[in-house]
DSSP file (Angstrom, degrees, kcal/mol; ACC not computed):
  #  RESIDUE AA STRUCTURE BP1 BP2  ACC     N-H-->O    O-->H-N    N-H-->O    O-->H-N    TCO  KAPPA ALPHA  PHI   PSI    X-CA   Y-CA   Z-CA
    1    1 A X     >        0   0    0      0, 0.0     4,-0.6     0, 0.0     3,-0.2   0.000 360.0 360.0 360.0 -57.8   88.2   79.6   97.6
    2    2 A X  H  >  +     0   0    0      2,-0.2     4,-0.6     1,-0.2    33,-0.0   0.535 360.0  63.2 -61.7   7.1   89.6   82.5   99.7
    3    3 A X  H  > S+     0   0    0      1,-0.2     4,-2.0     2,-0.1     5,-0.2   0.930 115.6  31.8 -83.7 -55.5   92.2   79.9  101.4
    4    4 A X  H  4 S+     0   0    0     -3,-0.2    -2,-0.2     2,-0.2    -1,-0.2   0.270 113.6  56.4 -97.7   9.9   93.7   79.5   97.8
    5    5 A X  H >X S+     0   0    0     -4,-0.6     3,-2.3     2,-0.1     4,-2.1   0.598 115.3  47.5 -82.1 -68.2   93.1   83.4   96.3
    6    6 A X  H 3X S+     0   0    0     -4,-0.6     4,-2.0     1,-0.3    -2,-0.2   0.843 109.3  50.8 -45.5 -32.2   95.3   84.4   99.8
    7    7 A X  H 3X S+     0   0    0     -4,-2.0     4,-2.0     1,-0.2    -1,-0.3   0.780 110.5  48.0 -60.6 -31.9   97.6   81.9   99.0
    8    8 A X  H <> S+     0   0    0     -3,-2.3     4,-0.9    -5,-0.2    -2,-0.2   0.662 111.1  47.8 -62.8 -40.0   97.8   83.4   95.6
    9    9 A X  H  X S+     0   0    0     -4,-2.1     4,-4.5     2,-0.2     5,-0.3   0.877 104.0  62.1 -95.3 -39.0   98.2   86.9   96.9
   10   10 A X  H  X S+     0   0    0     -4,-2.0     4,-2.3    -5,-0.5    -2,-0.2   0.976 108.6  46.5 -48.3 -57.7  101.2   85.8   99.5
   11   11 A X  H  X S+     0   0    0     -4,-2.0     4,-1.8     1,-0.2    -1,-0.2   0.940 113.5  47.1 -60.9 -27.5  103.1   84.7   96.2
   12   12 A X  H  X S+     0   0    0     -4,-0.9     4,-1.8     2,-0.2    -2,-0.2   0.848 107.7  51.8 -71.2 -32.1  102.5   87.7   94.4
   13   13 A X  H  X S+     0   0    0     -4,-4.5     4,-2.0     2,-0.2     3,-0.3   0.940 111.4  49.2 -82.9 -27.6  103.3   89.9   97.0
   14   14 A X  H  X S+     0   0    0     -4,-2.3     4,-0.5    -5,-0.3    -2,-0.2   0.833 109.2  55.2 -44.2 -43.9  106.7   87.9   97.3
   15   15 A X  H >< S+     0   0    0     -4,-1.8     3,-0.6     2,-0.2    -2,-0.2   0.716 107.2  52.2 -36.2 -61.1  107.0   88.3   93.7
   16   16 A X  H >X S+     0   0    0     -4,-1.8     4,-1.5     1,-0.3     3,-1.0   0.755  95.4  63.3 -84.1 -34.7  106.6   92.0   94.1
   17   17 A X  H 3< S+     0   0    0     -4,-2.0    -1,-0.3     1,-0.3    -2,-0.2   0.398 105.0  43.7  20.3 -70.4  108.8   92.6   96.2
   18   18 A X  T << S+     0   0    0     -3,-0.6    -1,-0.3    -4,-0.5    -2,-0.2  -0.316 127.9  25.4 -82.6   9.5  111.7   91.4   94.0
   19   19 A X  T <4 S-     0   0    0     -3,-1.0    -3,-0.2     2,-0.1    -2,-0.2   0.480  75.9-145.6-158.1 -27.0  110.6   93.1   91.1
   20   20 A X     <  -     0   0    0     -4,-1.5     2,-0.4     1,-0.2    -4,-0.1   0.994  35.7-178.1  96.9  42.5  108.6   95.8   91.8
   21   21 A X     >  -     0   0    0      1,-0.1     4,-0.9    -5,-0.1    -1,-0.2  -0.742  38.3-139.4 -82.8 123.1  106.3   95.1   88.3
   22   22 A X  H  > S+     0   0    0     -2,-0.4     4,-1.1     2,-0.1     3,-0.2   0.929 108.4  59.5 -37.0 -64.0  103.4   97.4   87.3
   23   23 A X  H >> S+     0   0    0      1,-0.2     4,-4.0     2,-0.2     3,-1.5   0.869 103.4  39.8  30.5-126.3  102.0   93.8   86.6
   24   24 A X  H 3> S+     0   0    0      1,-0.3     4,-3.1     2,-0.2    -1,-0.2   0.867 111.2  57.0 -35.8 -49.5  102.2   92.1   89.8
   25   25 A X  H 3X S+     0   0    0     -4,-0.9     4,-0.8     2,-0.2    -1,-0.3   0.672 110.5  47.1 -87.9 -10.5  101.0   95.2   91.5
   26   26 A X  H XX S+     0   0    0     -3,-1.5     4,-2.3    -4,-1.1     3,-2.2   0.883 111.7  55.9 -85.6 -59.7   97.6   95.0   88.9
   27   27 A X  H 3X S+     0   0    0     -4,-4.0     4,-2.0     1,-0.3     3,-0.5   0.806 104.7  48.3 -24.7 -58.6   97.4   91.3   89.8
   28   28 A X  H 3X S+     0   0    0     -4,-3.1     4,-1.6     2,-0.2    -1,-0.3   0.727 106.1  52.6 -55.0 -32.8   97.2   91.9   93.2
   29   29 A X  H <X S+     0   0    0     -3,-2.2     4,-1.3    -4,-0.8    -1,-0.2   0.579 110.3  55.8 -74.3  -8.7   94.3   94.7   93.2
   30   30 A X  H  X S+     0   0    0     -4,-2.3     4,-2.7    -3,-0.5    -2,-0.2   0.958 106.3  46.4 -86.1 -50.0   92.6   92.0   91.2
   31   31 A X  H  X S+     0   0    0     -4,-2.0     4,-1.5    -5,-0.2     5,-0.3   0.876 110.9  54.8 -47.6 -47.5   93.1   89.5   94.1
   32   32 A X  H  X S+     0   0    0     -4,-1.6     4,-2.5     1,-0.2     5,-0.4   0.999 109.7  42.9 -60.4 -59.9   91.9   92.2   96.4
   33   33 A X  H >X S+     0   0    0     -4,-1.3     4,-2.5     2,-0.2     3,-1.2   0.906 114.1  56.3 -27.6 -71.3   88.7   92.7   94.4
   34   34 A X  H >X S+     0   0    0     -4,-2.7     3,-2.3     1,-0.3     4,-0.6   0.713 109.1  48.3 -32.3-107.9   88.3   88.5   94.1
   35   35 A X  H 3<>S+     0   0    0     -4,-1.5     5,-1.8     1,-0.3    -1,-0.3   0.558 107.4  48.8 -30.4 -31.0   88.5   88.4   97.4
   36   36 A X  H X<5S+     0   0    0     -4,-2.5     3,-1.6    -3,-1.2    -1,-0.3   0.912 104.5  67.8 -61.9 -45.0   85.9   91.2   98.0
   37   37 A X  H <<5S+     0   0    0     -4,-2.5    -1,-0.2    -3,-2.3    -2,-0.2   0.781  97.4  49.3 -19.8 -56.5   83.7   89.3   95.6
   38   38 A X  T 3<5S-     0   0    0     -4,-0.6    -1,-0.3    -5,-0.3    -2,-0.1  -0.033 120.4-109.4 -92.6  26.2   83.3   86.6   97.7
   39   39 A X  T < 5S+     0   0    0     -3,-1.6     2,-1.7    -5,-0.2     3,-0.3   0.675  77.1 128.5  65.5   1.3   82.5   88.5  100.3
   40   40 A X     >< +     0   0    0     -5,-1.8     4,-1.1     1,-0.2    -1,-0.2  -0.644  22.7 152.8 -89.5  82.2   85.6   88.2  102.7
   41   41 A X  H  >  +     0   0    0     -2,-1.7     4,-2.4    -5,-0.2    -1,-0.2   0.832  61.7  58.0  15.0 -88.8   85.8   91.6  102.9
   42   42 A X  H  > S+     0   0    0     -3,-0.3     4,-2.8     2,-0.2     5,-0.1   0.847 110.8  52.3 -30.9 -69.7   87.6   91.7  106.5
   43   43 A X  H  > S+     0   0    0      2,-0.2     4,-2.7     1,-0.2     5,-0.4   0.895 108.5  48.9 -53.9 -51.5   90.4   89.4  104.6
   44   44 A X  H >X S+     0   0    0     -4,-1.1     4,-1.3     1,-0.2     3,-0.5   0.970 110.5  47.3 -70.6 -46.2   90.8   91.8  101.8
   45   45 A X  H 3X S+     0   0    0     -4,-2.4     4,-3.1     2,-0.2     5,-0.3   0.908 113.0  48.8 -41.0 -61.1   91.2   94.7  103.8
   46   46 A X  H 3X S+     0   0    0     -4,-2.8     4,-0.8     1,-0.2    -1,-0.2   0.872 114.6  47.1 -47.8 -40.0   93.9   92.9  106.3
   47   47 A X  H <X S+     0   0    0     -4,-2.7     4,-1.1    -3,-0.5    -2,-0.2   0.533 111.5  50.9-111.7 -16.9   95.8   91.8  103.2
   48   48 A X  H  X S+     0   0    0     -4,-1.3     4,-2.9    -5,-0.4     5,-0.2   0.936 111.4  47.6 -69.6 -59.8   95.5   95.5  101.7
   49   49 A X  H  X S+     0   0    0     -4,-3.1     4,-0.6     2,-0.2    -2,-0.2   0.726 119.7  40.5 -71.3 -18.5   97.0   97.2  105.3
   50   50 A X  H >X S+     0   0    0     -4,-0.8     4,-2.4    -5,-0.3     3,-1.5   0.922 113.1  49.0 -92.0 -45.0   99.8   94.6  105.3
   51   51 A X  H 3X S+     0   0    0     -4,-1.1     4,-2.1     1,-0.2    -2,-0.2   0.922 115.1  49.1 -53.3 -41.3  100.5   94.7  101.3
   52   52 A X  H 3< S+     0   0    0     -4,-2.9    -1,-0.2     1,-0.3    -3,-0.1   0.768 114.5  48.7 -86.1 -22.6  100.5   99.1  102.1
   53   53 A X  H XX S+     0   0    0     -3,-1.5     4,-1.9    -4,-0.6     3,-0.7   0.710 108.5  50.1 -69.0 -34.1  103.2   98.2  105.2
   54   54 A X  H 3< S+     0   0    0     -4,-2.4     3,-0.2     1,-0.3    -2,-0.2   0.989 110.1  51.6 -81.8 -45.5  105.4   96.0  103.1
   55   55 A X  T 3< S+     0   0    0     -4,-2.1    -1,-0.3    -5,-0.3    -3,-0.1   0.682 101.3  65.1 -48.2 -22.0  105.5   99.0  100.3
   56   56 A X  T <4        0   0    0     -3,-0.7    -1,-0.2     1,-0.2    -2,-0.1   0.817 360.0 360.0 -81.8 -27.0  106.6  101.6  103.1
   57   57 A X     <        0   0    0     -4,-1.9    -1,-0.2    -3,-0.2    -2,-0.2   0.758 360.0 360.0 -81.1 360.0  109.8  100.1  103.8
């Protein structure tokens, strides 16, 4: 299940990217949650500190 939520957040964050959505950007905190849900933790956190790099540039 977190192989295919990460797969999930990798399009979205592509997706945001190019449009830059209030949306997207809810979608994605939801993913992070999901994934916290299930316990990866560690995953959600990694996928937080790159999502918070890609936003800086």
């Amino acid at each position: 299940m977190a192989e295919k939520i990460s797969l999930h957040i990798a399009k979205n964050f592509l997706v945001y990217q190019q449009e830059k959505t209030p949306e997207i950007l809810t979608e994605i905190q939801g993913d992070f949650a999901t994934l916290e849900r299930f316990e990866v933790v560690g995953m959600a956190k990694r996928f937080r500190r790159i999502f918070d790099q890609l936003n800086q540039d």
